[in-house]
C-alpha positions as CSV (number, residue, x, y, z in Angstrom):
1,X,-129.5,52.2,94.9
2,X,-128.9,52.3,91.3
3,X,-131.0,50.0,88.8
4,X,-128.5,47.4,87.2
5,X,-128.2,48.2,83.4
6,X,-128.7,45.4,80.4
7,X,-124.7,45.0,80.1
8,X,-124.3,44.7,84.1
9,X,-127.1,41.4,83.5
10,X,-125.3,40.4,80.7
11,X,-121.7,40.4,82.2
12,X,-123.4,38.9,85.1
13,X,-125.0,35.6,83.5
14,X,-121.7,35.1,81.0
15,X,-118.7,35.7,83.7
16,X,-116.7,32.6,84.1
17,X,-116.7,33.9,88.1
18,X,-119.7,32.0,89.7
19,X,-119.4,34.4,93.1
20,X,-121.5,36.6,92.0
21,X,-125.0,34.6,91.0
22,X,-123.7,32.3,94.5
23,X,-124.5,35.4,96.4
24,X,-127.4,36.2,94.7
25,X,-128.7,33.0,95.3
26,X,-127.5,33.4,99.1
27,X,-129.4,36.8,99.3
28,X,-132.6,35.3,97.3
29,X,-132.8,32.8,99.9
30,X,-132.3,34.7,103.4
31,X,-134.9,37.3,102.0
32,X,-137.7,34.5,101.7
33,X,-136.9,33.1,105.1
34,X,-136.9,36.8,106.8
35,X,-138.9,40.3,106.7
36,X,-137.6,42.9,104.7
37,X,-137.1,44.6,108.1
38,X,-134.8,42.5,109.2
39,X,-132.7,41.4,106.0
40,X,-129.4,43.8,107.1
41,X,-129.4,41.5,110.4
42,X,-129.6,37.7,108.5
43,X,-125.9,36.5,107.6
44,X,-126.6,34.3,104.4
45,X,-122.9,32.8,104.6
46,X,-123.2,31.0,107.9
47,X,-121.5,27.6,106.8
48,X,-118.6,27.1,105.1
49,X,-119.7,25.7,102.2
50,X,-122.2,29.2,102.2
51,X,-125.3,26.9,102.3
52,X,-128.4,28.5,104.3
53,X,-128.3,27.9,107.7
54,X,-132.1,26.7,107.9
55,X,-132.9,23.3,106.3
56,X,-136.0,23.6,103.4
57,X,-139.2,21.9,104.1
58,X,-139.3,19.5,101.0
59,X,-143.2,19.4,101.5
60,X,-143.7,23.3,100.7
61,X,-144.0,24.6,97.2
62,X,-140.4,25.7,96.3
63,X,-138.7,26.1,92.6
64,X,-135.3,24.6,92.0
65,X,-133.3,27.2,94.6
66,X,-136.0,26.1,97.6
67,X,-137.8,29.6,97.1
68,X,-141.0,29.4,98.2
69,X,-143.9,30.0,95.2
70,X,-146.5,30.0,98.0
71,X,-145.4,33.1,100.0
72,X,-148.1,35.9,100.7
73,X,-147.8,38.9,97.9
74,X,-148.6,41.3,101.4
75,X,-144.9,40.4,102.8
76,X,-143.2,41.0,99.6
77,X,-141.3,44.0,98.7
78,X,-141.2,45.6,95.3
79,X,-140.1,44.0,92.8
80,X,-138.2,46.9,91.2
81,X,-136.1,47.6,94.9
82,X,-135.7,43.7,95.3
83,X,-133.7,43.4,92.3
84,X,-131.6,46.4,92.8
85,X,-130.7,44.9,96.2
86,X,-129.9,41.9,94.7
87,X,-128.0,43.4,91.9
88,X,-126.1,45.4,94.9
89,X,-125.9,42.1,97.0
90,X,-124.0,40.4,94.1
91,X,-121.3,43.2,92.8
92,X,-120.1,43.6,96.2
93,X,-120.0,40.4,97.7
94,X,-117.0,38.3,98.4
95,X,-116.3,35.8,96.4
96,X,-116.6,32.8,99.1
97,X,-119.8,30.9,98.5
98,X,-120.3,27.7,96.7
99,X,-122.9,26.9,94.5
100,X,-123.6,23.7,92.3
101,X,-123.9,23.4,89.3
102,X,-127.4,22.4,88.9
103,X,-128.4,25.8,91.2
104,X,-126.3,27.7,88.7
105,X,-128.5,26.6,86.1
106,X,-131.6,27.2,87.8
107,X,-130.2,31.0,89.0
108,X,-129.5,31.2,85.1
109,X,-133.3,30.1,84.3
110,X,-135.1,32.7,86.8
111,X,-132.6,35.3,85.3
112,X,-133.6,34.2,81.7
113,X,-136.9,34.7,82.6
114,X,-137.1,38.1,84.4
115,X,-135.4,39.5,81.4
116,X,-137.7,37.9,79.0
117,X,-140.4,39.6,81.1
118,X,-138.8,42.9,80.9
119,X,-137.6,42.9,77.6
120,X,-141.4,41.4,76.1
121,X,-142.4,44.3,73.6
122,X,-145.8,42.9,73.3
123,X,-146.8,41.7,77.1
124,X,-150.5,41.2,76.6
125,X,-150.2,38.2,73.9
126,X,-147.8,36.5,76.3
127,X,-150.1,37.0,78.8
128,X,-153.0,35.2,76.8
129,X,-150.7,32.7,75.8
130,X,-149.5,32.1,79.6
131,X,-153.1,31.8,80.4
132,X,-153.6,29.6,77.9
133,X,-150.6,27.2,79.0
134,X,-151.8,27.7,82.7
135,X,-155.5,26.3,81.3
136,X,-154.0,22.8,79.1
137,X,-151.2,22.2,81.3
138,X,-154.1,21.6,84.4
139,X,-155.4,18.0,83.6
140,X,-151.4,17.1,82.5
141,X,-150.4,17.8,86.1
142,X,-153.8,15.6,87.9
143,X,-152.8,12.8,85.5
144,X,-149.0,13.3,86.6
145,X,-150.2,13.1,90.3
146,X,-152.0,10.4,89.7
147,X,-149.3,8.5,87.8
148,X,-147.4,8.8,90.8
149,X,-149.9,8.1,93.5
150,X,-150.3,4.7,91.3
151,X,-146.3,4.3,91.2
152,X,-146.1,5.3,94.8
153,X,-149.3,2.1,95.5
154,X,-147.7,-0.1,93.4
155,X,-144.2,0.2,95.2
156,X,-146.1,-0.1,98.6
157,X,-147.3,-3.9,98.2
158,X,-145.8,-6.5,99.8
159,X,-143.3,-8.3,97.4
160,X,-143.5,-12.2,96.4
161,X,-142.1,-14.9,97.9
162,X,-139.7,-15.4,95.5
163,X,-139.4,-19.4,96.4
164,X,-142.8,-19.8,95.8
165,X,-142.5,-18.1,92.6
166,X,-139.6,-20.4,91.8
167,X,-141.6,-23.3,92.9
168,X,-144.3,-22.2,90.3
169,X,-142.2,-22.1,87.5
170,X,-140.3,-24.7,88.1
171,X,-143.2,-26.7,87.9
172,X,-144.9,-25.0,84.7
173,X,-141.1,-25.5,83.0
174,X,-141.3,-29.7,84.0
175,X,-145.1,-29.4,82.5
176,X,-143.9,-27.6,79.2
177,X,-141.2,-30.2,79.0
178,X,-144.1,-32.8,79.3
179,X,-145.5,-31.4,76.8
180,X,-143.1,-30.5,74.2
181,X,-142.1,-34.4,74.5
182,X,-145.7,-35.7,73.7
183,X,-145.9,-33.2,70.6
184,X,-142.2,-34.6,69.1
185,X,-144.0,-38.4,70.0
186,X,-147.0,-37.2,68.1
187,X,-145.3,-35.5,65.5
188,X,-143.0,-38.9,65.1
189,X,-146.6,-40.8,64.8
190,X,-148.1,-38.3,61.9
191,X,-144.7,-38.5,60.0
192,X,-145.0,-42.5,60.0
193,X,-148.7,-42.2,59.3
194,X,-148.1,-40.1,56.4
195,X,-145.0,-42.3,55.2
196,X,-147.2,-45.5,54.9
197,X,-150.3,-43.0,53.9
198,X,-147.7,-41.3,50.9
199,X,-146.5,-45.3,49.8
200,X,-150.2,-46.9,50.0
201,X,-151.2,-43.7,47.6
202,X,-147.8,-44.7,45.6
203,X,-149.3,-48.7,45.1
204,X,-153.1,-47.4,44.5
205,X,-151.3,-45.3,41.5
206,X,-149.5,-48.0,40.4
207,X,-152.3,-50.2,40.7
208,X,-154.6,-47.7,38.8
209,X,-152.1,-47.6,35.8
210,X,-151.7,-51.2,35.8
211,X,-156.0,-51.5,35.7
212,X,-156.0,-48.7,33.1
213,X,-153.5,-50.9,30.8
214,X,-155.8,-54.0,31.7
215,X,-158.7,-52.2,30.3
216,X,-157.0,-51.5,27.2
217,X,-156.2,-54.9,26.8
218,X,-159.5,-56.1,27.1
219,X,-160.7,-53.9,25.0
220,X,-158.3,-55.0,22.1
221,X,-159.6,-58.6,22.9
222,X,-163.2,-57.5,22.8
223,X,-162.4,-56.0,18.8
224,X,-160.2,-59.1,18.2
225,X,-163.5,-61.1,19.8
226,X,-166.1,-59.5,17.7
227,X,-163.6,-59.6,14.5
228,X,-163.2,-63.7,15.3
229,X,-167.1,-63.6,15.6
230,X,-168.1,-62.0,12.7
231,X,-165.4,-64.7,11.1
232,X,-167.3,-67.3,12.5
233,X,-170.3,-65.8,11.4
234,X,-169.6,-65.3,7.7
235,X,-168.4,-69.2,8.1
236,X,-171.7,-70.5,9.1
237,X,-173.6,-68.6,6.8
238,X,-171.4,-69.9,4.1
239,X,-172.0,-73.4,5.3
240,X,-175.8,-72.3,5.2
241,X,-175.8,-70.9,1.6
242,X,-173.4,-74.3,0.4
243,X,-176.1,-76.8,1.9
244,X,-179.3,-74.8,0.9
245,X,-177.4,-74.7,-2.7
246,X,-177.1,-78.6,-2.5
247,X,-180.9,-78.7,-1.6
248,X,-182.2,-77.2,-4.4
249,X,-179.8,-79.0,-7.0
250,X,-181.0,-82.5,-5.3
251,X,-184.9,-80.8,-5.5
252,X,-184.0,-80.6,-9.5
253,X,-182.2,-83.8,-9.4
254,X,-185.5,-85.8,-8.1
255,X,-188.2,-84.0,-10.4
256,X,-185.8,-84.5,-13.4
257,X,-186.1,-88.0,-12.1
258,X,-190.4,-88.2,-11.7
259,X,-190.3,-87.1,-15.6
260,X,-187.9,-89.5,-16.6
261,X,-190.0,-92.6,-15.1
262,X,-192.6,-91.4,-17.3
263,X,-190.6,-92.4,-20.5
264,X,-189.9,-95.7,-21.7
265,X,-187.9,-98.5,-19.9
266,X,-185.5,-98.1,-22.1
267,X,-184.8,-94.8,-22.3
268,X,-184.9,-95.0,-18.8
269,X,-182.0,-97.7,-18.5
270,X,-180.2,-95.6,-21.2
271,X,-180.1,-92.4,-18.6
272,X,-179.7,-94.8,-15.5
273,X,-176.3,-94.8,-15.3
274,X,-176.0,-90.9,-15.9
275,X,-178.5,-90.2,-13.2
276,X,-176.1,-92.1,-10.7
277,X,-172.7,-90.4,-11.6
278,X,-174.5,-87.1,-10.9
279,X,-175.7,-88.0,-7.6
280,X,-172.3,-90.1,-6.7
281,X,-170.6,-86.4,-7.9
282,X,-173.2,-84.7,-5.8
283,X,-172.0,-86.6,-2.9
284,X,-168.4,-85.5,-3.3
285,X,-169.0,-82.5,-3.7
286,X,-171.0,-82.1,-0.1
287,X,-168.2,-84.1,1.3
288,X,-165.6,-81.6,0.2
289,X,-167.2,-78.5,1.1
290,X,-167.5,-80.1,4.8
291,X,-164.0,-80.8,5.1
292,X,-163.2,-77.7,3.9
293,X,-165.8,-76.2,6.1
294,X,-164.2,-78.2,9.2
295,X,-160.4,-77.0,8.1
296,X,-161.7,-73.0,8.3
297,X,-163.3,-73.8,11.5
298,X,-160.4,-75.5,13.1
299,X,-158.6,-72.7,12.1
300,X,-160.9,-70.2,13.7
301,X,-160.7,-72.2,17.1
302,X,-157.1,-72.3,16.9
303,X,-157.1,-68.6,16.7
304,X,-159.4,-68.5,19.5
305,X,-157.0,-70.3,21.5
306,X,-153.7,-68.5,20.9
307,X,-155.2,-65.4,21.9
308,X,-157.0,-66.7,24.9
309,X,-153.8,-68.1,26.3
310,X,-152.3,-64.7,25.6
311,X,-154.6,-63.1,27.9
312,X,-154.3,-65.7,30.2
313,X,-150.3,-65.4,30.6
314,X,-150.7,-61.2,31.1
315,X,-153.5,-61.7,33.2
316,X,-151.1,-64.3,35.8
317,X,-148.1,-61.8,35.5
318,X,-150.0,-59.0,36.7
319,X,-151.4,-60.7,39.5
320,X,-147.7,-61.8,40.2
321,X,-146.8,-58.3,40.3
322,X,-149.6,-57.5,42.9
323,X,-148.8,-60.3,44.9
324,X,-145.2,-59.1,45.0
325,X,-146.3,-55.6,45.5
326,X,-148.3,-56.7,48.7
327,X,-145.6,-58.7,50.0
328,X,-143.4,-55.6,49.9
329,X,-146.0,-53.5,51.9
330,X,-146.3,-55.8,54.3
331,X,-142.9,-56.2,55.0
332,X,-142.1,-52.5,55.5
333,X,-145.2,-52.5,57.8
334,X,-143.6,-55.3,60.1
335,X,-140.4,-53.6,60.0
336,X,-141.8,-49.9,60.9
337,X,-143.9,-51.2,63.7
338,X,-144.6,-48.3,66.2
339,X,-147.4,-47.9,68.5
340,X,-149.9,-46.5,66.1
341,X,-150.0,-49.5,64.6
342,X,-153.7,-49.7,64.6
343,X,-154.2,-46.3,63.1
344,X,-151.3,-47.2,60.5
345,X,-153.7,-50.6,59.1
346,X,-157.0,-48.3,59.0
347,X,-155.2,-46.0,56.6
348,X,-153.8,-48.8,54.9
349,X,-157.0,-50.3,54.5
């Protein structure tokens, strides 16, 4: 038999005609089952659908067209006379078998391959590389195997009871419901805490700026205080100076008088009456500067007075104001009573 050529391979694998790679197929697959002695006696059409006759073992090691990889090298023929035969097998069979479409594309795969083989102008690199693939592809394929043997244990254990499992959730759902509605109460207690927490804070400010403008107050009565004192204080020591002034014009006054007795009588009746208007006009005099002492003291206390009842009327209209304040905040705690009630008057407080 002659050898098919590079265009017969070609025309093969491209012809629209699907007969041809079916009987090869056909041929492939009788030749595995039987010796080479006895390949003229097998009929690979048997059926009508041109499926072998035999069914595959699905445990042995086959490729995609059920050819067994594991086969004994002794049995096999050639490989050179082996595809002229099948080369021979597919020009001159009839054009009667059936073959899918995934087996087409395997057939087209081996073929691929054989010519790749054939046509390889440097075959000892491929063969390293092959080697090489052969080598990494080893642990892939015992962690493949043992992927499945997991899938294949996993898929063997007995299922739920699916009641059960609806009993389980049904009951985790009624807990999380339990839950979620003591979170929204707890969340509905923080947000009143932190209402009458936010308005307490509000009053303390308020309270604060009030205190702050108290302070300034006092402090403008301490300065108007210490001003009125050193008023007073400049008014006593005038009052000091006046009668220590009188003392030492009476002190004159009675030694002018011891020298005078030392004179004659009557010299001393002449200067009588003299002696008496001065100390009649020394009299006045003190008697004036006390009344007028007294008017600049009265007028002192009056100031006193008119600026202590000033600080008494701001001093009752802020304390009116914190009275009302109060009575606000307690009335918006009466109103918003809730069940935290104690915890609300501890922040309050």
């Amino acid at each position: 038999m002659i050898p098919p050529c590079d265009s017969d391979k070609r025309s093969l694998r491209n012809s629209p005609n699907t007969d041809d790679a079916q009987s090869l197929a056909a041929l492939t697959h009788t030749y595995i089952q039987t010796p080479p002695t006895s390949m003229a006696a097998v009929d690979p059409l048997s059926n009508k659908r041109g499926q072998p006759t035999e069914p595959r073992d699905p445990s042995s090691t086959t490729d995609g067209l059920g050819l067994d990889l594991d086969l004994d090298t002794t049995t096999r023929m050639p490989w050179p006379e082996r595809l002229r035969e099948l080369s021979q097998l597919a020009s001159t069979s009839p054009g009667t078998v059936y073959i899918e479409a995934d087996t087409e594309e395997t057939i087209h795969a081996h073929l691929d391959a054989v010519e790749a083989v054939l046509r390889d102008p440097r075959p000892e690199l491929t063969r390293e590389i092959t080697r090489h693939r052969q080598q990494n592809s080893g642990p892939k394929a015992d962690v493949e195997v043992a992927e499945k043997a997991t899938m294949t244990e996993d898929t063997d254990e007995p299922t739920l009871n699916q009641d059960a499992v609806l009993a389980q959730l049904t009951a985790l759902l009624r807990e999380v419901t339990l839950l979620n509605g003591e979170i929204e109460r707890r969340r509905g207690e923080a947000r009143e805490i932190r209402d009458l927490f936010e308005e307490k804070c509000r009053g303390f400010m308020r309270t604060v700026a009030e205190l702050e403008d108290e302070v300034l107050e006092l402090q403008t009565d301490l300065l108007e205080d210490a001003v009125d004192l050193e008023g007073i204080q400049g008014t006593i020591q005038g009052l000091h100076d006046w009668i220590n002034r009188i003392r030492e014009e009476q002190k004159l006054v009675r030694i002018s008088r011891t020298l005078a007795y030392q004179k004659s009588r009557r010299s001393w009746i002449g200067r009588k009456g003299k002696e008496d208007w001065s100390v009649e006009t020394d009299g006045e005099m003190m008697l004036e500067g006390l009344s007028a002492w007294m008017r600049g003291w009265r007028d002192v206390e009056e100031g006193f007075q008119v600026r202590a009842r000033a600080r008494q009327m701001r001093r009752d209209r802020r304390q009116g104001q914190l009275l009302r304040l109060g009575e606000k905040v307690n009335l918006v705690q009466q109103k918003g009573m809730s069940p935290v009630e104690p915890m609300t008057r501890s922040v309050a407080t």
